[in-house]
C-alpha positions in Angstrom: 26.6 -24.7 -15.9 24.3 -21.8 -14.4 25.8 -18.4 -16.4 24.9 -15.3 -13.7 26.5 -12.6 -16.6 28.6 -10.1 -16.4 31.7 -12.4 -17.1 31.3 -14.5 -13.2 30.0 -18.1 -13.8 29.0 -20.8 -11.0 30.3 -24.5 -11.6 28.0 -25.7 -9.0 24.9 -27.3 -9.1 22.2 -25.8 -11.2 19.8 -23.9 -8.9 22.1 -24.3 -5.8 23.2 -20.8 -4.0 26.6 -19.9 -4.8 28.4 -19.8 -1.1 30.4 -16.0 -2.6 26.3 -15.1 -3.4 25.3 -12.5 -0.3 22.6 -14.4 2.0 20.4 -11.7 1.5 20.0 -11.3 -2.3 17.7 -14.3 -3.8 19.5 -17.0 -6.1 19.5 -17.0 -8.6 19.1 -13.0 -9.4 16.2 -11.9 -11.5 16.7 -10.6 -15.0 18.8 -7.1 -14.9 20.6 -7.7 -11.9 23.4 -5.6 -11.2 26.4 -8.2 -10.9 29.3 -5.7 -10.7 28.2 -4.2 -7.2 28.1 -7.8 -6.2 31.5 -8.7 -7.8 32.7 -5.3 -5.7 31.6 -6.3 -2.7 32.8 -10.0 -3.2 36.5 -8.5 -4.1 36.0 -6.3 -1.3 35.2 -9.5 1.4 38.3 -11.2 -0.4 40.7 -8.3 0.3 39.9 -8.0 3.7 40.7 -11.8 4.5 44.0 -11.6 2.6 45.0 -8.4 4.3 43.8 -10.3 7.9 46.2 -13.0 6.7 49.2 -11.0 6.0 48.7 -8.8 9.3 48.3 -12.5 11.3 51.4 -14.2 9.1 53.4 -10.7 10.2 52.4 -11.2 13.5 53.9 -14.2 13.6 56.9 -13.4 11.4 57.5 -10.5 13.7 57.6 -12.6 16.9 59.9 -15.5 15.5 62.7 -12.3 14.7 62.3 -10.8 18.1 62.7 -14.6 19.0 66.3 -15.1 17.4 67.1 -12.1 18.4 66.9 -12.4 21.9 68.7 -15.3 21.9 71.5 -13.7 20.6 71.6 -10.9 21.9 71.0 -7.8 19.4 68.1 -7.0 21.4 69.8 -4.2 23.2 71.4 -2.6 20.4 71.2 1.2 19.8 70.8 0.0 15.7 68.0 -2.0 16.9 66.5 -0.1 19.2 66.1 2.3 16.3 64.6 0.3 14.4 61.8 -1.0 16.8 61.3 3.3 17.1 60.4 3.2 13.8 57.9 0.0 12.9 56.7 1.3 16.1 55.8 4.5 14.3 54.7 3.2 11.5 52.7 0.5 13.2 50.7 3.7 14.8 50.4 5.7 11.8 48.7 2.2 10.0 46.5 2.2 12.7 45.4 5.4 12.7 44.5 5.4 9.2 42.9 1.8 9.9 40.9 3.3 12.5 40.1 6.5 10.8 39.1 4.2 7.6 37.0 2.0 9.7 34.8 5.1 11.2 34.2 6.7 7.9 32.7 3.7 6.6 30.5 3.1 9.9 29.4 6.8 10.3 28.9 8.2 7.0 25.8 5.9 6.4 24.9 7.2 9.8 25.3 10.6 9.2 23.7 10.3 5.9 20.3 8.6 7.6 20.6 11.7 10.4 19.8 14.3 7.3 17.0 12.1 5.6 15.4 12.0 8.8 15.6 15.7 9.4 14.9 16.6 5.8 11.0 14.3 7.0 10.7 15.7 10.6 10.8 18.9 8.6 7.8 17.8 6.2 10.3 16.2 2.8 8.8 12.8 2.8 10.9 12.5 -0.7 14.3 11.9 1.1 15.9 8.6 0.3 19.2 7.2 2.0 21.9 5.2 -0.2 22.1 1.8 0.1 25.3 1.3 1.0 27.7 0.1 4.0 27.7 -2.7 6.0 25.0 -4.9 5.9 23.0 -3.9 9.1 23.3 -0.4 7.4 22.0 -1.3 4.3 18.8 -2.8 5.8 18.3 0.4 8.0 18.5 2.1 4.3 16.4 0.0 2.7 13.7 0.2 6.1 13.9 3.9 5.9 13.6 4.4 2.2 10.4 2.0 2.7 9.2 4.3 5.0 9.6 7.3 3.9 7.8 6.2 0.4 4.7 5.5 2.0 4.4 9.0 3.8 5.2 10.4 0.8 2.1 8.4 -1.1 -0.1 9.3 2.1 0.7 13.1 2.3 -0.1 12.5 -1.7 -3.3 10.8 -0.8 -4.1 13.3 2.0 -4.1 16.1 -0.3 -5.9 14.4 -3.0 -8.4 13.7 -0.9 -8.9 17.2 0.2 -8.6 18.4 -2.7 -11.7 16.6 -3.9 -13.7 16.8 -0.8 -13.5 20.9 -1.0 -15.0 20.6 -4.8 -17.8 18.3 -3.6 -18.6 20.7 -1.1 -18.4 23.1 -3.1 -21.6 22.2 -5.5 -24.2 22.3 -2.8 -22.8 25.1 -0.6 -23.3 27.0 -4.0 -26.9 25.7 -4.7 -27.9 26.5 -1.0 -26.2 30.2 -0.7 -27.3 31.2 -4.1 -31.3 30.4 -3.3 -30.6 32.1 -0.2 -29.7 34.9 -1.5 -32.4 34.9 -4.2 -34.6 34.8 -1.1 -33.2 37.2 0.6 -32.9 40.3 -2.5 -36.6 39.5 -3.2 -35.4 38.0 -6.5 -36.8 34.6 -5.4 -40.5 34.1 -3.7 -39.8 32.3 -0.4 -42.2 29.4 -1.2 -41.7 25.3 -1.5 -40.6 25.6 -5.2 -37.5 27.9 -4.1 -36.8 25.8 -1.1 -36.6 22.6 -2.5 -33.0 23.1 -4.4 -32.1 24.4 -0.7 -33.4 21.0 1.0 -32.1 18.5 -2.2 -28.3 20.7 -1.3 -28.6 20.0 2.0 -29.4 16.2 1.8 -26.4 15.7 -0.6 -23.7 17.5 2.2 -25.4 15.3 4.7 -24.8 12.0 2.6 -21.2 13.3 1.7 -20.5 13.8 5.4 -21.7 10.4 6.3 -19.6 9.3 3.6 -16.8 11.0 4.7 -17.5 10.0 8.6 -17.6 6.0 7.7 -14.1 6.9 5.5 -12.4 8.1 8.1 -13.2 5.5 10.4 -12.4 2.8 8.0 -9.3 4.2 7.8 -8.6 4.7 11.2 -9.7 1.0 11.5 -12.3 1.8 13.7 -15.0 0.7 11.8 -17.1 -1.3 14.4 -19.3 -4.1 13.2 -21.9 -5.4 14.9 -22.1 -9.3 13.5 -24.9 -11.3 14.1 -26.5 -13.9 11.6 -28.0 -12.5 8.7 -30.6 -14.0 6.6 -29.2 -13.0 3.0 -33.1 -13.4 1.5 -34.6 -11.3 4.2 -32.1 -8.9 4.0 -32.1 -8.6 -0.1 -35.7 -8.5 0.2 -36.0 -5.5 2.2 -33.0 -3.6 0.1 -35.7 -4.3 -3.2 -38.7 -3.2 -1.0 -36.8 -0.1 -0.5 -36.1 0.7 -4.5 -39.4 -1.0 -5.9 -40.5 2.5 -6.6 -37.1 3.5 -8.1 -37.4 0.3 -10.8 -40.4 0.9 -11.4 -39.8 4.2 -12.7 -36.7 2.8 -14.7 -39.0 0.3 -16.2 -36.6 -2.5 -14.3 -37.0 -5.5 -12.8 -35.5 -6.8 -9.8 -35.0 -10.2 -8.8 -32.7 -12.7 -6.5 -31.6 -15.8 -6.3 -30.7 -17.6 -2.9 -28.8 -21.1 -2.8 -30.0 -22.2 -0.7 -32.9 -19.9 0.5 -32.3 -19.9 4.3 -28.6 -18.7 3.7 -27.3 -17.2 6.8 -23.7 -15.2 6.8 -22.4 -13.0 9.9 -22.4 -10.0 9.3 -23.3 -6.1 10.5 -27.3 -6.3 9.4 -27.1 -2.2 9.1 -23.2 -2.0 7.1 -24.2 -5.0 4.4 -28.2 -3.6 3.7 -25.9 -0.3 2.9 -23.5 -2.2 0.8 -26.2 -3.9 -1.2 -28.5 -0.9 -1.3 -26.0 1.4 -2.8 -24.8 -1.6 -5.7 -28.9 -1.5 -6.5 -28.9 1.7 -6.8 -25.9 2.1 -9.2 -27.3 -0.7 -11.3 -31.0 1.0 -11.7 -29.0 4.1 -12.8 -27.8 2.5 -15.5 -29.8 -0.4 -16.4 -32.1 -0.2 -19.9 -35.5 0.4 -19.6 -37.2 -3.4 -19.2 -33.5 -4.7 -18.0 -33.0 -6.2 -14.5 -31.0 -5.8 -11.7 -30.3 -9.2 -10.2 -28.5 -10.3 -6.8 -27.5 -13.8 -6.8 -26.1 -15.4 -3.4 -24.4 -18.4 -3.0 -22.3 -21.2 -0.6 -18.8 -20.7 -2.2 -15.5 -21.7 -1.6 -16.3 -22.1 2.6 -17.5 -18.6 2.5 -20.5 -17.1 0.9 -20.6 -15.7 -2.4 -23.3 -12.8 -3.5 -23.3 -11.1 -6.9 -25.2 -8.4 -7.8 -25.6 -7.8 -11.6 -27.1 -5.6 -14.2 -27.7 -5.5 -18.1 -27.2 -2.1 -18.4 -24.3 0.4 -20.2 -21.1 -1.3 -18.5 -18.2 0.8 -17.2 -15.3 2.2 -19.3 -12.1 0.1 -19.3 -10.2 3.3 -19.0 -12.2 3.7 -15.5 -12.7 -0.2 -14.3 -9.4 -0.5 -12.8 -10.1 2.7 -10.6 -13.7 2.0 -9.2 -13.1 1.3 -6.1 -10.8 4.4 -5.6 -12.5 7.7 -3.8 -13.9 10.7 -5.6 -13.7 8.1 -8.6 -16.7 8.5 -11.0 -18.6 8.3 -14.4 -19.3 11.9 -16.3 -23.3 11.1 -15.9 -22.8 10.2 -12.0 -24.8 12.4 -9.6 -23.0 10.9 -6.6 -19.6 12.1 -5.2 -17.8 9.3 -6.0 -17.5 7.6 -2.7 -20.1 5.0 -2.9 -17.6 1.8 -4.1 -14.9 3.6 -1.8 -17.6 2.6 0.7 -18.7 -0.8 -0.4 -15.0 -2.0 -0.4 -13.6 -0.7 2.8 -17.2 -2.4 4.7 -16.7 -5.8 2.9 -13.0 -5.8 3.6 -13.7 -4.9 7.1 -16.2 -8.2 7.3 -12.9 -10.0 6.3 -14.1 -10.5 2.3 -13.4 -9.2 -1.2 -15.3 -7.3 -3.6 -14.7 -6.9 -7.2 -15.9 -5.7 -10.8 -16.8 -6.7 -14.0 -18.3 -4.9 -16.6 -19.0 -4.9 -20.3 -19.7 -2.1 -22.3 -23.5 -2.2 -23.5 -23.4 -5.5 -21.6 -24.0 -4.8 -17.9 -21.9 -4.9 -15.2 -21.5 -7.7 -12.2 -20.3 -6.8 -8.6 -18.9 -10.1 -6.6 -18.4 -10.3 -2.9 -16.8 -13.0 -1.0 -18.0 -13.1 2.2 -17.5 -15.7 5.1 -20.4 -18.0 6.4 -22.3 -17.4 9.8 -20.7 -20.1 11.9 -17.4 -18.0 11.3 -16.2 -14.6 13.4 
């Protein structure tokens, strides 16, 4: 015997649906489900048939009277005239109250879904609808309270976001207007040892903007690839050409692995080279002097899989889970935080995954799925 709680139990077959359990609920219930509201709204299904049954038994009761009554005769009374007056009148007053019942319950749920959806035209993304009513009505609820909990995590997230864009800005703008005004007061010599905080400001609101630009475009899910077959070897070998002076400096080594070495995957050339050449340069930040910084690529799963991996200081647990959010960074990161934003919204829009791993004092590993050339 199957025990839903709350005092109602099921005699049926274990796992089978009870036929009193709603069609839209799933049997049986996980733990901490309500069962009175469904025992009210079982009691309430049963009353309605046994009131249909009385009002279709009096119907019928009512006709077999006027029947025998006809036949002899008392029809046209004055005693019984008065009395069909008055369960006439009473008839009417039942179904006015019947009818008046019946539209309260249809148009209060209405009404109720009228005001939530002024209180958001007006700009309150927090208003929420009972669920309650008939069951088309309690869909609609449910559909509406769905909806109006994502604008209100989106109007969160806009402002968030703006929020940490204006402090970004904020850095350079400083940097560049403070020299500037140096300059201008005599205070500074105009000369290229002045200027160059000026030009490294300026290069750091450019990034940010491009940042910003592929962002928004991402979101808008206009981020346009151009896919063509990609050598992975040639293009990892050009990302390490590009930061050979960078390790060298760090006292790093950088190597790769390709299995096999004329992998091909499809793939925007330009959008993956700036995938992989900003998860370089994160791991040369952070990798020991005489570490490496590896990239390993691989056939995996029907796709391809490419890792790029560091011995260096690892990421904080506290700030693993969050990597991949925007304007999310280390206390000793120079960049604004967009970076991984970046590197997930371009490897999601080639139709793979990315994710972390990372030990502290151990290095950290960055694995992307990505499909194989002869896909689109």
């Amino acid at each position: 015997m199957t025990e839903p709680g709350d005092g109602q139990r099921w005699s049926g077959p274990r796992g089978e649906r009870p036929p009193w359990w709603p069609a839209d609920r799933p049997w049986p219930p996980p733990p901490g489900q309500d069962w009175r509201r469904h025992g009210r709204r079982v009691a309430r299904r049963v009353g309605c048939a046994v009131a249909l049954l009385f009002v279709v038994l009096g119907g019928a009761g009512a006709a077999l009277i006027w029947l025998l009554l006809s036949v002899t005769g008392a029809v046209g009374s004055a005693p019984f005239a008065r009395v069909v007056s008055g369960a006439g009148l009473l008839l009417g007053i039942a179904a006015v109250v019947g009818a008046a019942v019946v539209v309260r319950r249809l148009t209060t749920p209405a009404s109720r879904l009228v005001e939530a959806a002024r209180r958001i035209e007006s700009g309150d993304y927090s208003a929420r609808v009972p669920v309650r009513g008939p069951s088309e009505f309690r869909s609609l609820a449910r559909a509406f309270n769905a909806l109006s909990g994502k604008l209100e995590a989106e109007e969160a997230r806009r402002r968030s976001v703006l929020a940490d864009v204006a402090h970004e800005l904020r850095t350079p703008i400083t940097v560049i207007r403070g020299q500037a005004e140096g300059i201008i007061d005599g205070v500074y010599a105009a000369d290229a040892e002045h200027m160059r905080p000026v030009l490294a400001a300026t290069r750091s609101l450019e990034v940010l903007v491009d940042d910003l630009r592929t962002l928004a475009l991402a979101d808008a899910g206009s981020l346009h690839l151009q896919r063509e077959p990609v050598e992975l070897a040639i293009l990892v070998h050009d990302t390490f050409a590009t930061f050979a002076d960078v390790a060298s400096a760090a006292g790093a080594r950088l190597s790769a692995r390709i299995e096999p070495p004329g992998l091909v995957i499809d793939a925007d050339s330009v959008r993956l080279g700036s995938v992989l050449a900003n998860l370089v340069s994160n791991a040369l930040r952070h990798v020991h002097r005489g570490g490496e910084v590896r990239v390993d690529a691989r056939e995996f799963g029907g796709g391809v899989e490419v890792v790029v991996g560091d011995d260096g200081d690892g990421i904080a647990p506290t700030l693993l889970p969050r990597v991949f959010d925007r304007f999310v960074k280390g206390v000793d990161s120079p960049g604004s935080g967009l970076g991984l934003a970046i590197v997930r919204d371009i490897v999601e829009a080639h139709s793979g995954t990315v994710t972390m791993a990372s030990t502290l004092g151990a290095g950290t590993e960055v694995r992307l799925t990505l499909p194989p050339a002869h896909e689109s």
